[in-house]
C-alpha positions in Angstrom: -8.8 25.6 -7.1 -6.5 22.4 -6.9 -7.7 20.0 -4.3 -4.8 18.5 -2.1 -3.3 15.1 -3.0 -3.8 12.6 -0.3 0.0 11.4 1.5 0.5 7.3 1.5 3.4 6.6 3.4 4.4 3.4 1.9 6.1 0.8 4.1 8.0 -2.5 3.1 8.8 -5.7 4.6 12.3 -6.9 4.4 11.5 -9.1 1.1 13.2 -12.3 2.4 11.0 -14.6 1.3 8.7 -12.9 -1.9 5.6 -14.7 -2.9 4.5 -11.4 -4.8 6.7 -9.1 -6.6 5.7 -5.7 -4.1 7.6 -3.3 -6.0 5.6 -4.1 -8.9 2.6 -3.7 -7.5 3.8 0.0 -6.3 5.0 0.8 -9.5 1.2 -0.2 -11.4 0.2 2.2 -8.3 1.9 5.1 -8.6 2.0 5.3 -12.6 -2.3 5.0 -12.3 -2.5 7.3 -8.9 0.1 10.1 -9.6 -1.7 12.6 -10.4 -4.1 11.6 -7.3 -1.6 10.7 -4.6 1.4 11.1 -3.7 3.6 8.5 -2.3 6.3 8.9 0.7 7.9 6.8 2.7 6.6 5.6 5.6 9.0 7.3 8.4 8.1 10.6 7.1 5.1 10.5 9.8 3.3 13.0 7.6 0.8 10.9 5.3 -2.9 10.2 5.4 -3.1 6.4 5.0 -0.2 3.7 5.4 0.3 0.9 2.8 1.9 -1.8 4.1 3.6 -3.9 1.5 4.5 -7.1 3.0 5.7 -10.2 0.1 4.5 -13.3 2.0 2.2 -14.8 4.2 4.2 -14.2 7.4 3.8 -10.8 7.0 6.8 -9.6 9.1 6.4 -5.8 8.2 6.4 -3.9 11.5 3.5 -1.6 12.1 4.8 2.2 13.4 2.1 3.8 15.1 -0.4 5.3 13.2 -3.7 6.5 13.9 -5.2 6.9 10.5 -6.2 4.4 7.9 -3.9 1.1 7.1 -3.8 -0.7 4.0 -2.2 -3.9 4.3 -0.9 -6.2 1.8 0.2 -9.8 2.5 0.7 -12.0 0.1 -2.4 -12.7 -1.9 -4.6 -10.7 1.3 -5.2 -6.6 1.1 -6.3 -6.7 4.7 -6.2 -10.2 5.3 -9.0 -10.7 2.7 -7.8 -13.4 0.6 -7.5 -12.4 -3.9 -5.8 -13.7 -6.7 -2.7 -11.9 -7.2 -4.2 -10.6 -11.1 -6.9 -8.6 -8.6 -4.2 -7.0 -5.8 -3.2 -3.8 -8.1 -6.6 -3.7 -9.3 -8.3 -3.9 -5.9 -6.0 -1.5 -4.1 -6.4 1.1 -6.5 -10.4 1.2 -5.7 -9.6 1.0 -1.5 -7.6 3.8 -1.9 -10.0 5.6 -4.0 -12.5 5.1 -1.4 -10.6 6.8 1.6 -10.3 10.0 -0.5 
């Protein structure tokens, strides 16, 4: 029997200001957690966990309600933990991995 793919609705910032490159870091996520997850946006109010991909430190990205888990990037933080940006893919990966 196939086990159900955990939702993460994935929600930007308006990019006006990019330290990191956020669509490449969703990208290296969704080619290594495909066939694990799958990915929606974040208004489709049906997901498990919300990623929230915001580019810089000001971290503009409006939070929707949501009463589940939250995953949020910001800058060089994943949940205002400060990394290196060579560990955010890397990192993330393994949070999400944990909440499954």
């Amino acid at each position: 029997m196939m086990r159900k793919k955990m939702k993460i609705g994935v929600k930007y910032c308006g990019n006006c200001n990019p330290y990191i490159d956020t669509r490449k870091i969703y990208l290296s996520l969704y080619k290594d957690l495909k066939e694990e997850v799958e990915f929606v946006k974040w208004d489709n109010q049906t997901y498990d966990v919300l990623l929230i991909l915001s580019s810089c430190p000001t971290d503009c990205a409006k939070r929707p309600e949501f009463h589940g888990p939250i995953i949020a990037i910001s800058d060089i933080t994943i949940d205002y933990y400060s990394i290196t940006v060579e560990q955010i893919s890397e990192l993330l990966k393994q949070k999400i991995r944990l909440l499954m």
